[in-house]
N, C-alpha and C positions, 0 to 999 in steps of 0.2 A: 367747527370743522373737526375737532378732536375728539368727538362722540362720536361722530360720523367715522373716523377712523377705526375706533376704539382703543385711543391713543388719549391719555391724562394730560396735564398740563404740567404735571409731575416728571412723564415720561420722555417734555422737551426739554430738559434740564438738561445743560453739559456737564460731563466727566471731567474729572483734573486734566485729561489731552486736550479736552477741546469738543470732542464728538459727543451724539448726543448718546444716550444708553444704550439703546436698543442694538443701534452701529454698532459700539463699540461689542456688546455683548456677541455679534451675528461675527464679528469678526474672532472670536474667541479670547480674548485680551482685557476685558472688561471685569473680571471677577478674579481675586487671587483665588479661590478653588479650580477656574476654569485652565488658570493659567499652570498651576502646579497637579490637573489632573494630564492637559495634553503634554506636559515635561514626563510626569513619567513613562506616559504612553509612548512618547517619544522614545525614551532612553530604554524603554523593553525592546523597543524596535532595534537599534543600535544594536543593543547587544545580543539578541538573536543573530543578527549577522555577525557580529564580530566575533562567537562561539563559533560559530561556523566556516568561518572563515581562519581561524586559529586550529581548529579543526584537520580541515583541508592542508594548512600549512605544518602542522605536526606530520601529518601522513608523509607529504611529499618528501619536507627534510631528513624522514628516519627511513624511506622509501629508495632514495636516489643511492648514496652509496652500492646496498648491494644491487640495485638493476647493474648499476656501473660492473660490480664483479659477475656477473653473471653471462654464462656461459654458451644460453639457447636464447633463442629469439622469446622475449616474456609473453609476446600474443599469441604466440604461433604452435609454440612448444609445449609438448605431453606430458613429459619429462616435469619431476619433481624432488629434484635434489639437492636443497635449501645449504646444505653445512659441505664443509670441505673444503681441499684446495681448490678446488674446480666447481662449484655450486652450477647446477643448472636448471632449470625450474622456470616454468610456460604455465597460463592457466586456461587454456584450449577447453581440458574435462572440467574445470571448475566453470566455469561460462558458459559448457553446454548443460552442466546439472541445474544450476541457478535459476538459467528461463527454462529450460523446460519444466523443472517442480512449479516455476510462479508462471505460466502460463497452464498448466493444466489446473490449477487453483484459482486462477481466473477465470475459463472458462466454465467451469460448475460455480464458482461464487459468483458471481457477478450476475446471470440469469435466475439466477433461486434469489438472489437476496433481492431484486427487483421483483420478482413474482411474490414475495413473501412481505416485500411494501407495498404493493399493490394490493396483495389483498388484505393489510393490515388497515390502510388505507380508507378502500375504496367498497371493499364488498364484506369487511370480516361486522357482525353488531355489534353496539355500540359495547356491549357487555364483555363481547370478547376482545375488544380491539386492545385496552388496556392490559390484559392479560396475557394477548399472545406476544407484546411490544414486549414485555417484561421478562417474558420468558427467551425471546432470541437476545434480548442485551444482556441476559445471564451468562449467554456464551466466551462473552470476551471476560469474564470473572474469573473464568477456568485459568489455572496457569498451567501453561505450554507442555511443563512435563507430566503433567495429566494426559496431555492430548497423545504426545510422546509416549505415554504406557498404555494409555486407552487402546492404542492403535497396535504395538504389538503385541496386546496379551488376548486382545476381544475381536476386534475389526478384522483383524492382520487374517487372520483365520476363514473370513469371508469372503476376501479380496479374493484370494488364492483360487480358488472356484472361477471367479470374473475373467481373470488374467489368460486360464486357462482355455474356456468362450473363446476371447477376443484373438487368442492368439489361431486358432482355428478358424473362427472365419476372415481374421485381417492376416494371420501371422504371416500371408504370402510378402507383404510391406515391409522392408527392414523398421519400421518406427515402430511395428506392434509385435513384433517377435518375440515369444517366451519362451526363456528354453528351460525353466525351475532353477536354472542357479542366477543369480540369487533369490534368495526365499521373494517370495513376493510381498514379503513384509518389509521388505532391504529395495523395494525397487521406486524407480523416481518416480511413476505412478501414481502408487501409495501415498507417499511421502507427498504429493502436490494435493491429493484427496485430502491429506488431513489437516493442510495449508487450506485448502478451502473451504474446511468449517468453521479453522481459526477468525480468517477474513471476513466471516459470514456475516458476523454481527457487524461490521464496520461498513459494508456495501447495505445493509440493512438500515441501520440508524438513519445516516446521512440519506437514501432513497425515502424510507416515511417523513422526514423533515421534510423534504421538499415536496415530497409529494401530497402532504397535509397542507401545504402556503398556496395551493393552485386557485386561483380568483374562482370565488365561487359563480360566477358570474358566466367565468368562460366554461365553467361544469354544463350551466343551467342554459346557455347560448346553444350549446351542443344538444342538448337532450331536446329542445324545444324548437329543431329545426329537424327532427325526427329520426338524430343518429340513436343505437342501441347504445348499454352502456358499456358494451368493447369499444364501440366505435369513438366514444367518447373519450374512452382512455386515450387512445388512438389520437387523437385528434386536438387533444386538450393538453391531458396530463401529461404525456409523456415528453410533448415537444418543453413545456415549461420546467420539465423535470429533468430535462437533459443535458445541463449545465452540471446538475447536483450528482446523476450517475456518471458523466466523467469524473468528476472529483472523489465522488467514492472509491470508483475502481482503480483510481491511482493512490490511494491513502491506502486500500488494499491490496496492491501491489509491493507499494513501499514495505506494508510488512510480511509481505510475503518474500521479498527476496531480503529481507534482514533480519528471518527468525531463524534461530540456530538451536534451541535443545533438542524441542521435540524433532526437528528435522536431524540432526546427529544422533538421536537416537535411533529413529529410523533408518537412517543408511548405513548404521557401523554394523548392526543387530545383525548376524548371522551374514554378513556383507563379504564371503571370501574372494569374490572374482574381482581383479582388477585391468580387468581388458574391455577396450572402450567397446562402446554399442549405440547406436543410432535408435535404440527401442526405448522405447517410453518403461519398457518390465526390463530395465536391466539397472545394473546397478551405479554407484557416483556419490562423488562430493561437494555440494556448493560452498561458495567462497566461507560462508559462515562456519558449516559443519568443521572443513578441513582447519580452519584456525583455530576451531574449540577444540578438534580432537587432538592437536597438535601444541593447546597451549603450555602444558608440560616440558614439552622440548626447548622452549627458547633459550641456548645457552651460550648463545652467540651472537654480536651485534648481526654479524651478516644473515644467519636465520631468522632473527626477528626483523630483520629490515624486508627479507622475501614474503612473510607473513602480513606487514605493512603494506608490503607492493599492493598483495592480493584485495587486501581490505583498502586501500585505496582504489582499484578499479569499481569492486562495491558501491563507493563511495559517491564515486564519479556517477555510475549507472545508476544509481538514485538520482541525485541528481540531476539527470539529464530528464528520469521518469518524469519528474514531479516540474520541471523546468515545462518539458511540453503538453504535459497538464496544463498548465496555467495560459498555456497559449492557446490552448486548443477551445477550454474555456471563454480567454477573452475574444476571441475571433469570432464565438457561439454568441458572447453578449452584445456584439458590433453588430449581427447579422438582426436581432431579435428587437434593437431597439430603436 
């Protein structure tokens, strides 16, 4: 019977518990490597949360005091007046500069970096594929204040041109309004274009991963029941790859509403108007920008606590990003399986 298995007579032997090997081994308990490799895996788990969660709890505690002194409503209010007897300070503009830069950076990255795993993928030859993979994951190598100078010393220059178009045949729209102050190098626009090269590679990587794992089977089901090979994509790869592009664009989100140089250089840079505007070409601060450009100032619990506040809503809004990612993901993986 034991050949017939493919089980020794070796392999019916009990373990010092009692069970036979294989049990014990299938339960993970069986080998001290097995049991001191799922300990550590364990314990990185832990403490990823527990950093996070210490995290979260530093914020709040250095956070609550000045909300307590504070003077304007903190969701509601424009107003930015961190020190003083009277501190008053809302972050309204910081909140609407955040999404708007990391949604107009989602928008263009998230369709290019799909189309650029697709066709790294699916249609690029064998000779190029390695080539072209290598050359978009060179992007995230750059660091940020590269992109940061890139953008206004070379880009900034082109944009200006663009802004100028849009606002002519949309400028009737208060969201596409250009009126040239601020330079169009200072404008939230900009500043989410170059968020979106940033993110490029990260919606890139994670779409050819997944999209290189697609059953070849269900490639070859497709094509042999006389779809083209759009249709195929269509039909095949994209539904299977649509778990891996949510999680991208949320990993590319994440760092698009938590980069701060190259985006503070971009909006401080020739930035003199500070009156709000509903246009995509006007100018702003997100959460990150206003705290690096303001880290100099903290010379006061209460100002550093209003800087906290800020970066705690951040914090939270991450959070919440990456929270409904995961749901949105597992509800995809219930539907599929």
């Amino acid at each position: 019977m034991s050949s017939i298995t493919g089980h020794s007579a070796i392999d019916e032997l009990p373990t010092s518990d009692g069970r036979p090997p294989l049990e014990a081994d299938r339960a993970g308990t069986g080998r001290l490597g097995d049991r001191i490799f799922g300990g550590l895996a364990t314990g990185a788990g832990l403490l990823v949360v527990a950093l996070v969660s210490l995290v979260g709890v530093f914020l709040v505690v250095q956070a609550v005091p000045s909300l307590l002194n504070n003077n304007a409503n903190f969701l509601t209010s424009r107003e930015w007046v961190a020190s003083g007897a009277e501190p008053r300070f809302g972050i309204v503009d910081l909140l609407w500069a955040t999404i708007v830069t990391s949604v107009i950076a989602m928008l263009i990255a998230v369709p290019l970096g799909v189309a650029v795993a697709l066709f790294i993928t699916q249609y690029a030859p064998p000779w190029l594929t390695r080539s072209a993979a290598t050359l978009v994951d060179l992007l995230a190598a750059v660091p940020s204040i590269v992109y940061g100078f890139w953008g206004l010393t070379v880009a900034g220059q082109y944009f200006e041109p663009f802004a100028e178009v849009v606002d002519r045949v949309l400028g009737w729209l208060p969201v596409f309004e250009y009126t040239g102050t601020p330079s169009a190098k200072s404008t939230l626009a900009f500043a989410g274009l170059i968020l979106a090269i940033m993110i490029l590679p990260i919606v890139t990587a994670i779409s050819r991963e997944v999209f290189a794992q697609v059953p070849t089977t269900h490639k070859e089901g497709a094509l042999a029941l006389g779809a083209t090979k759009w249709e195929m994509i269509r039909v095949a790869v994209l539904p299977f790859g649509k778990p891996g592009i949510i999680s991208a664009a949320m990993l590319g989100l994440g760092r698009a509403l938590g980069e701060t140089l190259a985006v503070t250089l971009l909006l401080s840079a020739l930035n003199t108007s500070s009156a709000f505007s509903f246009s995509i070409f006007g100018g702003g601060e997100t959460f990150a920008s206003r705290i690096a450009n303001d880290a100099g100032e903290f010379d006061s619990a209460q100002k550093t606590g209003a800087y906290i506040a800020a970066g705690l809503v951040l914090f939270i809004l991450t959070f919440i990003v990456n929270a409904a990612a995961r749901v949105v993901i597992e509800r995809r993986k219930a539907f599929t399986e």
